[in-house]
TORLUMFI-347117 format. One record per residue (C-alpha): x, y, z. Coordinates in steps of 0.001 Angstrom, whole numbers, padded with zeros to 6 digits, always signed. Example, Ala and Ser with C-alpha at 12.3 -4.5 7.8 and 13.67 -1.06 7.14 Angstrom:
BEGIN
+012300-004500+007800+013670-001060+007140
END
This chain:
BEGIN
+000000+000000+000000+001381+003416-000896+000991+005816+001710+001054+009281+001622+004502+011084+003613+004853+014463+005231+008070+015485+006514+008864+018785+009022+011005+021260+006917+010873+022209+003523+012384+020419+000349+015173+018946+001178+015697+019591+005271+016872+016241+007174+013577+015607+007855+012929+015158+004362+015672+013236+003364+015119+010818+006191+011371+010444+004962+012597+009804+001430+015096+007087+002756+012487+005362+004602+009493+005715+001986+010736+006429-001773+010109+009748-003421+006597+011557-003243+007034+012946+000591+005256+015883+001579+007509+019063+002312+005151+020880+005734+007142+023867+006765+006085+023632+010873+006131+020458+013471+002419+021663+014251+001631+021699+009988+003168+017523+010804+000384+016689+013455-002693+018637+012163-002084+017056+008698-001951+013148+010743-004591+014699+012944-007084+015870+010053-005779+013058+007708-004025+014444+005181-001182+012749+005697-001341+008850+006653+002854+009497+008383+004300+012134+009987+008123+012161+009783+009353+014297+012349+013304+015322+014356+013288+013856+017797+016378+014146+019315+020045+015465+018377+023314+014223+019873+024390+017842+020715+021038+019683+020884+019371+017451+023161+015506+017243+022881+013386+018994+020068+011250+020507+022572+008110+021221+020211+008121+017589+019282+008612+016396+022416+005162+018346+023349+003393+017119+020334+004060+013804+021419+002994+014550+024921-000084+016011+023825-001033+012569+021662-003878+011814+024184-005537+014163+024085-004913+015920+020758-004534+012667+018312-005802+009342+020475-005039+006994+017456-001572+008205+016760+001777+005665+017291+004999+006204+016242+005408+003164+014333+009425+003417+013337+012466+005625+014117+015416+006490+011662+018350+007722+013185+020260+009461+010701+023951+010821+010389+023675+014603+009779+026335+016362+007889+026392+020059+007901+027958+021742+005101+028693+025713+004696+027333+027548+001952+026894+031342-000083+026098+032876-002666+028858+032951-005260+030987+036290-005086+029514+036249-001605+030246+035847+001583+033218+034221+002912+033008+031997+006356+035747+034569+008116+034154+037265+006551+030234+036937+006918+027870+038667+008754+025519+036056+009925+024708+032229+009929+021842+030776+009162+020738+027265+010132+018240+025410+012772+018505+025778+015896+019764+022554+016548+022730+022274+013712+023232+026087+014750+024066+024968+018774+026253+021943+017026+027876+024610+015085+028466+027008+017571+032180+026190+018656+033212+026163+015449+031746+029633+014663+033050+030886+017670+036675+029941+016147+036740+031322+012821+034515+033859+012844+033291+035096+016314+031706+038066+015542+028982+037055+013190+024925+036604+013697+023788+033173+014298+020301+033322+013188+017939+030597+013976+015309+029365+011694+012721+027039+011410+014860+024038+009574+018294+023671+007662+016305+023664+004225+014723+027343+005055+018520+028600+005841+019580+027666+002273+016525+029416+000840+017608+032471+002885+021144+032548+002627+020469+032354-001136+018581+035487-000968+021307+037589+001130+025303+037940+000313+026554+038483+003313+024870+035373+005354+026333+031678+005066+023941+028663+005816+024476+025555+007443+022670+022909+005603+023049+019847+003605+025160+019210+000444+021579+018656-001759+019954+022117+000090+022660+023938-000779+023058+023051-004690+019741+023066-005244+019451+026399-004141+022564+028193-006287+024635+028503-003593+028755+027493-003524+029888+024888-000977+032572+026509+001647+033316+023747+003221+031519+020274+002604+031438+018666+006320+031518+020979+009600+034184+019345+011619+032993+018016+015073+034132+016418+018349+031394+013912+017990+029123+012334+015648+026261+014528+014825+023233+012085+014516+019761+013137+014755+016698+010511+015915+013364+010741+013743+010876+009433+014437+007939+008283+012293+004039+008911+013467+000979+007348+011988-003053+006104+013032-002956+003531+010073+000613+002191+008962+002057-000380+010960+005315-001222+012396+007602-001713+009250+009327-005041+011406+009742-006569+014891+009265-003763+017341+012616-003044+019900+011977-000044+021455+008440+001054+023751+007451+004942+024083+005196+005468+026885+004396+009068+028658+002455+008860+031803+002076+011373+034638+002436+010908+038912+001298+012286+041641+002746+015587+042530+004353+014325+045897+007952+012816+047011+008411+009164+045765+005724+009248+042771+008696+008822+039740+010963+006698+042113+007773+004511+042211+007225+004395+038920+010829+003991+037336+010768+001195+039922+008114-000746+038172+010892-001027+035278+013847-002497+037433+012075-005231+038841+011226-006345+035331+014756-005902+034457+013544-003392+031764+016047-000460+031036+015384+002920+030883+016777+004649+027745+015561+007563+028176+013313+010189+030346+012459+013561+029697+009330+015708+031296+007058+018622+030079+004515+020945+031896+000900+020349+030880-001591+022350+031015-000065+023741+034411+003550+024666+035509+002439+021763+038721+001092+019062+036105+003643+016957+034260+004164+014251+032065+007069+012722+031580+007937+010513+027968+009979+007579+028795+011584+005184+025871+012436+001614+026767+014419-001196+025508+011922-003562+025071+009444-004047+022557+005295-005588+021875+005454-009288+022510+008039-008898+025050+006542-010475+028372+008643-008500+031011+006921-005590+029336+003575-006627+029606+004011-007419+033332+005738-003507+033649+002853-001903+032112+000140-003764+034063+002774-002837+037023+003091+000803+035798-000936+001285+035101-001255+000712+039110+002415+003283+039945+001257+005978+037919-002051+008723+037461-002440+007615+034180+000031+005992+031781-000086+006223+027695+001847+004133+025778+002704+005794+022354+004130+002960+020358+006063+000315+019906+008401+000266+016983+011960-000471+015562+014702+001207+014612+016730+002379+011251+020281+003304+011798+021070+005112+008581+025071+004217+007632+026778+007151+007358+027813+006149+003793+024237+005729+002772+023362+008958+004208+026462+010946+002215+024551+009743-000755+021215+011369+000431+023002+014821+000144
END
């Protein structure tokens, strides 16, 4: 069945990319995370590719809240797969432009833009970094001014006229982003591995130690754990990834164990995961 693929950014962004890698040509460029989850929501699209998590920029907070919010917002909606993909930031200008020591201002997410920022720092300390809404944008706008330089992808950055400064930021660690792939009606692409629940506590000492407890005695790890205000700056819920997948028995007994721990517990899919080789990727940009 063919199903019909929005991606966050515009042509071209890492979102993008990833969605093409995972689903052939004939994804949806949607400009805004929220443009991602009304078009699920109202069914426009059937999945919602979408940037999770970044090994230097930590969380993408408005996802993170999106996915909070499923409950309530979009009942029917799993992530059914995540692609973790190697992301390689190139520097690029108009020709005759600007020149990396010699530019006024960067443009780039603000993710790739915090990656970037040491570097920056070194060769040219005085410039603008200028956040925008995704890598693909920064091209567009970079393309459009002479003195800015954008930090984007190889394919961004050609596509959009501009000259390649330098083809690969250099880094003290491996930039890879997590995406992660939302949907009511496709399923898992294979044998689930990882569990995404969010669930909230009790506002009192204990509640989470209670809870997170529930997973050790089941000998379940923890991969992750992050928390967002809801609704009140005293009501949270907190999104918690496991190693463990549908099927898995130790999981079924945590969740019937968790169910009774917590206020009320959500569990937001169950799906594997795609690590992209970084020589697969290079040929996506």
């Amino acid at each position: 069945m063919a199903w019909t693929v929005g991606a966050f950014g515009a042509r071209d962004s890492f979102s993008y990319l990833a969605a093409q890698w995972a689903y052939g040509p004939g994804v949806r460029p949607m400009p805004h995370t929220q443009d991602v989850f009304d078009g699920l929501r109202q069914g426009r699209i059937d999945i919602g590719v979408v940037p999770l998590e970044n090994v230097t920029g930590g969380w993408v907070n408005d996802v993170l809240q999106e996915l909070l919010r499923l409950p309530e917002n979009d009942p029917g909606a799993r992530i059914i797969r995540e692609i973790e993909l190697p992301i390689v930031l190139c520097a690029a200008a108009l020709p005759g432009g600007a020149s990396l020591a010699g530019a006024a201002r960067f443009f780039s997410h603000p993710i790739p833009l915090l990656h970037a920022t040491p570097w920056i720092l070194r060769h040219n300390p005085h410039a603008e970094r200028v956040p925008v809404t995704s890598t693909s944008l920064a091209a567009e706008m970079a393309a459009k001014d002479p003195k800015a330089v954008a930090l984007c992808n190889l394919h961004a950055a050609r596509s959009r006229g501009l000259k390649v400064l330098l083809k690969s930021l250099p880094s003290q660690v491996q930039n890879r982003t997590r995406f992660v792939c939302v949907s009511k009606s496709a399923p898992a692409t294979r044998r689930p591995s990882v569990t995404s629940l969010c669930f909230s506590t009790l506002n009192r000492p204990g509640s989470l130690h209670k809870a997170i407890g529930v997973l050790a005695r089941n000998r379940i790890n923890m991969v992750r754990l992050a928390s967002q205000a809801v609704g009140s700056l005293r009501t949270h819920r907190f999104f918690v990834e496991l190693e463990a997948g549908q099927g898995d028995a130790a999981l079924g007994r945590a969740l019937a164990g968790l169910g009774k721990a917590t206020e009320r517990l959500w569990v937001l899919g169950s799906y594997p995961v795609d690590r992209v080789p970084r020589a697969r990727a290079a040929e996506l940009y």
